[in-house]
C-alpha positions in Angstrom: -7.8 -19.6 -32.5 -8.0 -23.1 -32.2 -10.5 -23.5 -34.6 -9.0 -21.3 -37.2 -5.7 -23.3 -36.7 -7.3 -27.5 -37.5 -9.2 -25.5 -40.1 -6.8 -23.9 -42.0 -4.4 -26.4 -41.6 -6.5 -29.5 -42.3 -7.9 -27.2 -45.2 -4.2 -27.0 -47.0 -3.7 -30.3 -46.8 -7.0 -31.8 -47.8 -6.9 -29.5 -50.7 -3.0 -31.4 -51.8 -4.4 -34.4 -51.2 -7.5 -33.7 -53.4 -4.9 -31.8 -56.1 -2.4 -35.8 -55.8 -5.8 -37.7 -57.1 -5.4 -35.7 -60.6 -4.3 -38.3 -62.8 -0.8 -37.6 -63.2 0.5 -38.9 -67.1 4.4 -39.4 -67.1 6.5 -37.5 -67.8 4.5 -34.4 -68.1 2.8 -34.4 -65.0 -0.9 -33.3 -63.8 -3.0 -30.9 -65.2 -4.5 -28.6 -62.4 -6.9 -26.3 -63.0 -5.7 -22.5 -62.1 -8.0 -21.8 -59.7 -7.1 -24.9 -57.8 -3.6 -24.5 -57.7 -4.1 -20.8 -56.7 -6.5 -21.7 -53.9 -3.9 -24.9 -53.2 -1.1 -21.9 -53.0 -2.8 -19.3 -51.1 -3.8 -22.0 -48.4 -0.2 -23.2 -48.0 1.7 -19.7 -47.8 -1.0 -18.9 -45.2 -0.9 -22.7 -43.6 2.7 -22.9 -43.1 4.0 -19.8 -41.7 0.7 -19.7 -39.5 0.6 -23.0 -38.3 3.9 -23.4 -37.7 3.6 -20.9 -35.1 0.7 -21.5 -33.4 0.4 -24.6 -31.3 2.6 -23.5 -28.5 0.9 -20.6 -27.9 -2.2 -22.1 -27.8 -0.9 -24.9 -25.5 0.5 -21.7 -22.8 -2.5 -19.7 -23.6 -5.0 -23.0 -23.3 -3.3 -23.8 -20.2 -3.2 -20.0 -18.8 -6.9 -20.1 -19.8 -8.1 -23.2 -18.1 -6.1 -22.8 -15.1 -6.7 -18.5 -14.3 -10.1 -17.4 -15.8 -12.1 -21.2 -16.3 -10.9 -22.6 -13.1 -10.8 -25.4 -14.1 -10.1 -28.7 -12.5 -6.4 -30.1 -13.1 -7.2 -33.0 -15.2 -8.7 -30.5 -17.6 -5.6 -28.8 -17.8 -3.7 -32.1 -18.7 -6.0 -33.3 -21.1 -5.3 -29.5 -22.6 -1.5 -30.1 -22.6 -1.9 -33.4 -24.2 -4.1 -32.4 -27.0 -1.9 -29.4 -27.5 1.5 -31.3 -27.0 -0.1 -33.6 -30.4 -1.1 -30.5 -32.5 2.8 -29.5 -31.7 4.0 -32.7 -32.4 1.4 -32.5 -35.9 2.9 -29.5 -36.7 6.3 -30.8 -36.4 5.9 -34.0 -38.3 4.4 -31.9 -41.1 7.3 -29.6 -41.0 9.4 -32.4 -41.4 7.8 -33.8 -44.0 7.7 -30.7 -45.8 11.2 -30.4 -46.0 11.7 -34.3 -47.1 9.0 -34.0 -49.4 11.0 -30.7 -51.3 14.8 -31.8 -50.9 13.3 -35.0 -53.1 12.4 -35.1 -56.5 8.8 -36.4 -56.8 9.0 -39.5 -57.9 5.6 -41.0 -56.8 3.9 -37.9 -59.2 1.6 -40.7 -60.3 0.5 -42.0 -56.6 -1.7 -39.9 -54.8 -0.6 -37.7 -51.4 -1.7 -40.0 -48.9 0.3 -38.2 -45.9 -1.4 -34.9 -47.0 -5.0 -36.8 -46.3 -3.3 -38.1 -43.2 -2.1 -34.7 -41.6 -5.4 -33.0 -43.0 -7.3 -35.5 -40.6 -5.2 -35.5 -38.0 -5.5 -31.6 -37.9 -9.0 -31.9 -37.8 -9.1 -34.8 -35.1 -6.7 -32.7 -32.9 -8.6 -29.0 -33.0 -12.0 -31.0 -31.9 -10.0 -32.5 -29.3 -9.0 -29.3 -28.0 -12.3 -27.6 -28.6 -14.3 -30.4 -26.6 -11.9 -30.0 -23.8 -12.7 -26.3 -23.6 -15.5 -27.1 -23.5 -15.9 -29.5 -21.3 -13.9 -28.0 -18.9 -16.0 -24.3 -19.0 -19.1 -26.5 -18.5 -17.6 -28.4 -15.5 -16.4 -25.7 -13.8 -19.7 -23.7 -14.1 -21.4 -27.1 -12.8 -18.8 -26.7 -9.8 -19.7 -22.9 -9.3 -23.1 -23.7 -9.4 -23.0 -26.1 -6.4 -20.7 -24.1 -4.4 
């Protein structure tokens, strides 16, 4: 799930930012090719409802996870609620931005979506976070089953 999430989400956003590099002529604007701007559409009606709603279950499942069935250590399970307590935080930011972004009218047309290319890295940096602490954390605590 955690995978799914930094990919789908960085996915959406990488594919705005590459869609913002079009050059953009005033005052009529970019010309995107259709099946860009469907696959830019299809990614962000799937991004935002599911996105929006994952990261706190995954940081209660993560925790549940680590703490019950991994056994892991409790710094694993803070590193978990840190790296999940950011792709919440993401997710808000985004939101927020989102909602900026289409109360405004778009004048920077011309200037390509830098904050999409930020988020869309951010997503990415955030789900390998959380996927090395899972790991990490399985392989440490089969290292301490091993030696008890």
């Amino acid at each position: 799930m955690t995978l799914a999430w930094a990919l789908l989400a960085s996915a959406a956003c990488l594919t705005t930012f590459a869609i913002s590099t079009i050059a953009a002529p005033m005052p009529d604007g970019r010309t995107i090719p259709v099946w860009l701007e469907c696959g830019e559409a299809l990614l962000g009606v799937t991004m935002i409802p599911v996105c929006a709603l994952i990261p706190v279950p995954l940081l209660l499942h993560g925790r549940s996870v680590l703490g019950r069935r991994i056994r892991a250590s409790p710094v694993w399970v803070t590193f978990w609620t840190i790296a999940a307590s950011a792709a919440v935080a993401i997710e808000c930011l985004f939101l927020w931005r989102l909602v900026r972004n289409l109360a405004t009218p778009f004048a920077n047309l011309p200037n390509p979506s830098w904050h999409a290319l930020y988020f869309g890295i951010g997503y990415l940096v955030v789900g390998l976070a959380m996927m090395v602490i899972l790991a990490g954390a399985g392989r440490s605590a089969r290292k301490s089953a091993d030696v008890a």
